[in-house]
C-alpha positions in Angstrom: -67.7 23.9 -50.8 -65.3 23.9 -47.7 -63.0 25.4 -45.8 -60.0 23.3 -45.6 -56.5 23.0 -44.0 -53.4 23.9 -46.0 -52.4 20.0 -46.0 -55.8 19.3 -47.5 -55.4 21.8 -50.3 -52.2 20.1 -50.8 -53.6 17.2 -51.4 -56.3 18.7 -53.7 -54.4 20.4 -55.9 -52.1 17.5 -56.6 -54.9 15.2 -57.4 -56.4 17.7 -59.5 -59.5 18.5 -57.8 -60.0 21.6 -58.5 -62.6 24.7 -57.5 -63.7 27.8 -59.4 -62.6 30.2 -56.5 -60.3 29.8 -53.8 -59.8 32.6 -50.6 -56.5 32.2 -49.4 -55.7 34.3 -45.9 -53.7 33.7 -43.0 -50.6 34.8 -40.8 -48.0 32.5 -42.7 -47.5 34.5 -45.6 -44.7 32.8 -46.5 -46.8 29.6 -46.9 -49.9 31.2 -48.3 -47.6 32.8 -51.2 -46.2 29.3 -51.8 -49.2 27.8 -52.0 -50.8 30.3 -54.2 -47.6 30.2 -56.7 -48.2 26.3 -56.7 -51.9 26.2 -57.5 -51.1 29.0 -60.1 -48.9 27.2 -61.9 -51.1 23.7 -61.8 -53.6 25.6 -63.1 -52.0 27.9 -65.9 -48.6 26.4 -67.3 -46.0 29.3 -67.9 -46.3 28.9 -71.5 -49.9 29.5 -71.3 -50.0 32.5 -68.8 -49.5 35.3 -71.7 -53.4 34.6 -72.5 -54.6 33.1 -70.1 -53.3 34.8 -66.2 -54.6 37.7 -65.5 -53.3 39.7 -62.1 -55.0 42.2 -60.2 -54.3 44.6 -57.4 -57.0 44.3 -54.8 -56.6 47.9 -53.5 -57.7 49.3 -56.2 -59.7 46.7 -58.2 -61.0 47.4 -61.4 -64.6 46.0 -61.0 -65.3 45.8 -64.8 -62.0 44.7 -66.1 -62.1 42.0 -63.5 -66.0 41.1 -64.9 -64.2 41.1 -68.5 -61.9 38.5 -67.0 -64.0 36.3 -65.7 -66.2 36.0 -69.2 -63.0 35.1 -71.3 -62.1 31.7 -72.8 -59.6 30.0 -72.4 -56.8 30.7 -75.5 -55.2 27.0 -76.3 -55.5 26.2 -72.7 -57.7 24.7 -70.5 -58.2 27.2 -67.9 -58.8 31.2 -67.2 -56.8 32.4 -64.0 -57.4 35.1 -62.0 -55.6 36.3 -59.3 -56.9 39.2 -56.8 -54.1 40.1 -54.1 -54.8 42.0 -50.8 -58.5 42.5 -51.4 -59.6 44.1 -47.9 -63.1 44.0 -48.3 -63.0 46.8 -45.3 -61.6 49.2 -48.3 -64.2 48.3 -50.9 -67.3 50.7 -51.3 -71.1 48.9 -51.1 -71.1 49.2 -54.9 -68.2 47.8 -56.1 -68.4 45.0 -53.1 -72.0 44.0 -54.4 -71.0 43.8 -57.9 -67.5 41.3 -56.7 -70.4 38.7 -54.6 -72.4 38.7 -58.3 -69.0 38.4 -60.3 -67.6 35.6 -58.3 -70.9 33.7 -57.7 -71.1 33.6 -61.8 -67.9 32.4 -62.1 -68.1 29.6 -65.1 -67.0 26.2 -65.7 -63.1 26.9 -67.0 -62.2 29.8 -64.8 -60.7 30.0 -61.7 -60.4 32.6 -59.5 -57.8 33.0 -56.5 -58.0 36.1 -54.3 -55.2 35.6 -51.7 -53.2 38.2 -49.3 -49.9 39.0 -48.3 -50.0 42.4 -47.5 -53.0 43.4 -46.3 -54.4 43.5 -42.4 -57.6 41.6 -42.6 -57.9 41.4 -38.9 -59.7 43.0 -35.8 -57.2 40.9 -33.9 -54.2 38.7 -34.1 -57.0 36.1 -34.8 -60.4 37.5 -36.1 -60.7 38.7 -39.3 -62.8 41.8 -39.4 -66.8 41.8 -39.8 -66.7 42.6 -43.6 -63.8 40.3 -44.4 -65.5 37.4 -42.0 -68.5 37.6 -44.1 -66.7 37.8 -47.8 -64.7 35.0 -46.5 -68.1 32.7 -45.4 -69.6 33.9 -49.1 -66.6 32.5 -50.7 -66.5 29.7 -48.8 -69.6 28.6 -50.2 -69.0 28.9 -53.4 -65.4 27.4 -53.8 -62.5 26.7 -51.0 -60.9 28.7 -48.5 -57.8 27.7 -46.4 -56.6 29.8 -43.3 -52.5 29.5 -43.4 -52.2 30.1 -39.7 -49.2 30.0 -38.0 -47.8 26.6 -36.5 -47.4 26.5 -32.9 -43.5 25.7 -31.4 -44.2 22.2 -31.2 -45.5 21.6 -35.0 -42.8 24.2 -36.1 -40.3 22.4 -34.8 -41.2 18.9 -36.2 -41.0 20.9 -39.7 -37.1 22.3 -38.4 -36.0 18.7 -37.3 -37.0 17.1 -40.8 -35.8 20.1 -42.5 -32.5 20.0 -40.8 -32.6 16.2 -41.9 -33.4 16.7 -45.7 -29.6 18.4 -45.3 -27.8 16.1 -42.8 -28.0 18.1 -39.7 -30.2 16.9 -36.5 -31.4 18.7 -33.7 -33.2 18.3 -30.4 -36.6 18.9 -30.2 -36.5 21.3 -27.1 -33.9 23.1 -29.6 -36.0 23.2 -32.6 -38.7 24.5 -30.5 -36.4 27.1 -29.2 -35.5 28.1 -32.6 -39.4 27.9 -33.9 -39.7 30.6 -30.6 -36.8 32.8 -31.7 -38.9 33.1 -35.2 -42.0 33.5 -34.4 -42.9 30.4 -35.5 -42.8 32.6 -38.9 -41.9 30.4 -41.9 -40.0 32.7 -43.8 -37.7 33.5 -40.7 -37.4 29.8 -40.1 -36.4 29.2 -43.6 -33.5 31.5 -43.3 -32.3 30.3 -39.8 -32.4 26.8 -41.1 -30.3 27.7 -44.3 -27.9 29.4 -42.2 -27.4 26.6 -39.7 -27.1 24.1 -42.3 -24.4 25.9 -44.3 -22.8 27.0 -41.3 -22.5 23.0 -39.9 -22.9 21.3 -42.7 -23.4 17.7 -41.3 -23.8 17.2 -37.2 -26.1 18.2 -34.4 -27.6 21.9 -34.1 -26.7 23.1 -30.4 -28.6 25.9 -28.6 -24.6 27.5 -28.7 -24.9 27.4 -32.9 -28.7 28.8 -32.9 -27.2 31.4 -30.4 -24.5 32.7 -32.6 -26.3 32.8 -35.5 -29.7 33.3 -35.3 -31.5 36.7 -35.2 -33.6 37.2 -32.3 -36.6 39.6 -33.2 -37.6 41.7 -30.4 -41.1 40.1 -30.6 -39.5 37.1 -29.3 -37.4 38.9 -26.3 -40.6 39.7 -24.4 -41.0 36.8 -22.8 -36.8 36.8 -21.2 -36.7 40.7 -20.9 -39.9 40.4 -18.9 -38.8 37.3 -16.8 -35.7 39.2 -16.0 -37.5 41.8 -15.0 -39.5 40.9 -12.6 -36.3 38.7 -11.4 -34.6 41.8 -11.0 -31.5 40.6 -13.5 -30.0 44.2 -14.3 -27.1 42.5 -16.5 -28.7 40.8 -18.7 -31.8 43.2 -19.4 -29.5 46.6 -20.1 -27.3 44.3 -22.2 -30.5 42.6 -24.2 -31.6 46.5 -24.3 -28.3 47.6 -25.8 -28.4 44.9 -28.4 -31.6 45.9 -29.3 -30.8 49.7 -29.7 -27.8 48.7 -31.6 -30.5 46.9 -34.1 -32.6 50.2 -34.3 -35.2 49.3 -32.6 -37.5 52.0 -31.6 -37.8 52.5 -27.4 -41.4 52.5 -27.3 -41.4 49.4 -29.4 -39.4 47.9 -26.9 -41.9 48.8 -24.0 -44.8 47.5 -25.8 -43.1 44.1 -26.0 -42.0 43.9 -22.9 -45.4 44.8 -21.5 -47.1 42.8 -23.9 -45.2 39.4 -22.2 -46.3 40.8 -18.8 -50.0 41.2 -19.4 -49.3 37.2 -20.6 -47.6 36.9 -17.0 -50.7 38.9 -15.1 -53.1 36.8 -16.4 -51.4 33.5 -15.8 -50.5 34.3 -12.2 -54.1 35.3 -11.8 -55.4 31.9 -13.7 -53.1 29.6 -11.6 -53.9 31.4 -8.4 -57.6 30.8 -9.5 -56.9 27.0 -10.5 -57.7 27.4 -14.0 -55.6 25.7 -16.6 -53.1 26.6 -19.5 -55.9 25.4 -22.1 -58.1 28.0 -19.8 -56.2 30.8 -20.7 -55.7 30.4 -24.3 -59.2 30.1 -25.2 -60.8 32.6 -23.0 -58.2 35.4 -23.7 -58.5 34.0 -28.0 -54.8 33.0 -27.3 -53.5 32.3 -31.6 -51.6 28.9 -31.7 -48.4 30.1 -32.4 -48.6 32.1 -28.7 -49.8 29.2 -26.5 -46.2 28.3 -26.0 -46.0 31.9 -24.1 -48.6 30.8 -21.8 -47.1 27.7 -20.7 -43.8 29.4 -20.0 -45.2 32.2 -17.8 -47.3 29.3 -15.6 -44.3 27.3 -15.5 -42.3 30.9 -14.4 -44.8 32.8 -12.2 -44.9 30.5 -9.3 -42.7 32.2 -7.4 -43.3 35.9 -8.2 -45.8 37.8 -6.5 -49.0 39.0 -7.8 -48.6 42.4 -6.5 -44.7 42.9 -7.7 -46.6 42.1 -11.1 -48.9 44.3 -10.9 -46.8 47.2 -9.6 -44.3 46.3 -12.7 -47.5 46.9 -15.0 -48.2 49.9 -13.6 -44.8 51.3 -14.0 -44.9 50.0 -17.4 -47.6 52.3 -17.9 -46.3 55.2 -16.4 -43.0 54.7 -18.4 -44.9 54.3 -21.7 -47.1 57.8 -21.1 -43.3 59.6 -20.8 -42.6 58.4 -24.0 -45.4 58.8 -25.8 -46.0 62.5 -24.8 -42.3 63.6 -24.1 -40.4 62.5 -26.8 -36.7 63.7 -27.0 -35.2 61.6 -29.3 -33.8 58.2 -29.2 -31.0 58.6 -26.7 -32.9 60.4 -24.5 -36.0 57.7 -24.4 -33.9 55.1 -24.2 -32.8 56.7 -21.4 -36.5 57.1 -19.9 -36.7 53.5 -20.6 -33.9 52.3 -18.6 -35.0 54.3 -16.1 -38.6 52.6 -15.9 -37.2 49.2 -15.7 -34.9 49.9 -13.1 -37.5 51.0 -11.1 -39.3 47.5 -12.0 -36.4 45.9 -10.8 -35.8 47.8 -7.7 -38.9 46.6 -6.2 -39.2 44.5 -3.4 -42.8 43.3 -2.9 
């Protein structure tokens, strides 16, 4: 059939057109799980679901039980369900994979079969599936639907935060919504909770950037971006306070690192692009940038103007000194904190 977008299955389900197999994957769990419940229940009533649901683990799939399945009737309903979660086809031996690709494309007229994931890393990359699961994916896309549930970028996550905020009286700016879809990831579970908060917090009125401040968690993925502005602009203050928070949260020092020189890679390579002339749009798609990260591309060609290519690359490099120390010294938490601190102030002392 098709692979379709998440508003188009939507759409589908509620008009009742309905396939025999649907392959659900995708960085928005929170979404994909919603979705998944949704189509479950459209599909297999709870008062039918004693007969007519049956579950399965993927990681450790029962290929004959599942075979059994998928040759039932339907018991006073009008529909079989099957679920299969976290199937990672990387996991599954040539036998049992073979006999799933017969299984599925015999699926019958009154069955339905929905193999979605939550847990399990089907990706090479944050936006390639792997080989094996790129291929079961393009098989199942031919016989039934599959939907990618992406993440939204900033600006798409925060339309969904303004009308959210709306649905319970609140408003917000949309530079603040898109600060808050930064803060989370543009992760819909995180977003769900920040909104909640806000909203009880306020209860009617404008959401401020002081409100999402004070109340909002800030997961380290999102620091990298700040911390490694303020490195480079040699801000001591705020980085060993951000770096104190962080420690406070128990957050790992080498996780730290890697976020920080994660953001700065981002930095190298726009400084190098807009040195070059290429564009933002340049950079995402030759470097596979995922949606939800384009905003970090923007902001570093927006911030690198001023900052030399060489104090960028000298910053990388003692990044990468800095993250050998850890990784084959180790002497506790304290004490690599410690190295950390070190490493950055010698980032910031620089002068080129």
């Amino acid at each position: 059939m098709s692979s379709v977008s998440p508003t188009i299955l939507g759409k589908q389900i509620r008009e009742g057109s309905i396939s025999k197999l649907y392959y659900f994957y995708g960085h928005d769990v929170s979404t994909l799980e919603s979705y998944t419940n949704r189509l479950v229940t459209r599909l297999c009533p709870p008062e039918a679901q004693a007969m007519n649901l049956h579950k399965f683990d993927g990681k450790k799939l029962d290929i004959p039980e599942l075979a059994d399945a998928c040759q039932a009737l339907p018991m006073f309903a009008e529909r079989v369900v099957i679920t299969i979660n976290d199937l990672n086809m990387d996991s599954v031996g040539k036998e049992d994979a073979d006999a799933l690709r017969k299984i599925l494309k015999g699926i019958e007229e009154g069955t339905t079969v929905i193999i979605y994931a939550t847990a399990a890393d089907l990706y090479k990359n944050k936006k390639n599936l792997t080989d094996k699961n790129k291929r079961f994916c393009e098989m199942c896309d031919k016989i039934g639907v599959t939907c990618d549930f992406a993440l939204k970028n900033t600006i798409e996550m925060g339309k969904a935060i303004a009308a959210e905020l709306a649905r319970s009286g609140c408003t917000i700016s949309r530079r603040n919504a898109e600060y808050l879809a930064e803060l989370c990831l543009c992760n819909t579970a995180f977003v769900k909770q920040e909104v909640k908060k806000l909203s009880d917090y306020l209860g009617k009125g404008e959401i401020t950037r002081e409100h999402i401040d004070l109340l909002c968690i800030k997961h380290v993925e999102s620091d990298g971006y700040s911390l490694a502005v303020n490195v480079l602009r040699s801000r001591a203050e705020l980085v060993f306070k951000r770096l104190s928070e962080l420690s406070e949260q128990n957050y790992e020092p080498f996780e730290i690192l890697g976020i920080i020189s994660f953001s700065m890679t981002d930095m190298y390579r726009a400084k190098l692009a807009r040195s070059s002339g290429r564009s933002i749009s340049d950079v995402v798609n030759d470097f596979d940038y995922p949606r939800n990260r384009e905003f970090a591309v923007k902001n570093m060609f927006n911030d690198c103007g001023n900052i030399s290519l060489q104090r960028i690359r000298s910053t990388l490099s003692i990044l990468s000194d800095t993250d050998l120390v850890l990784k084959t010294h180790s002497a506790g938490k304290s004490s690599d904190m410690l190295t950390l601190e070190q490493g950055l102030a010698k980032c910031m002392a620089l002068r080129n």
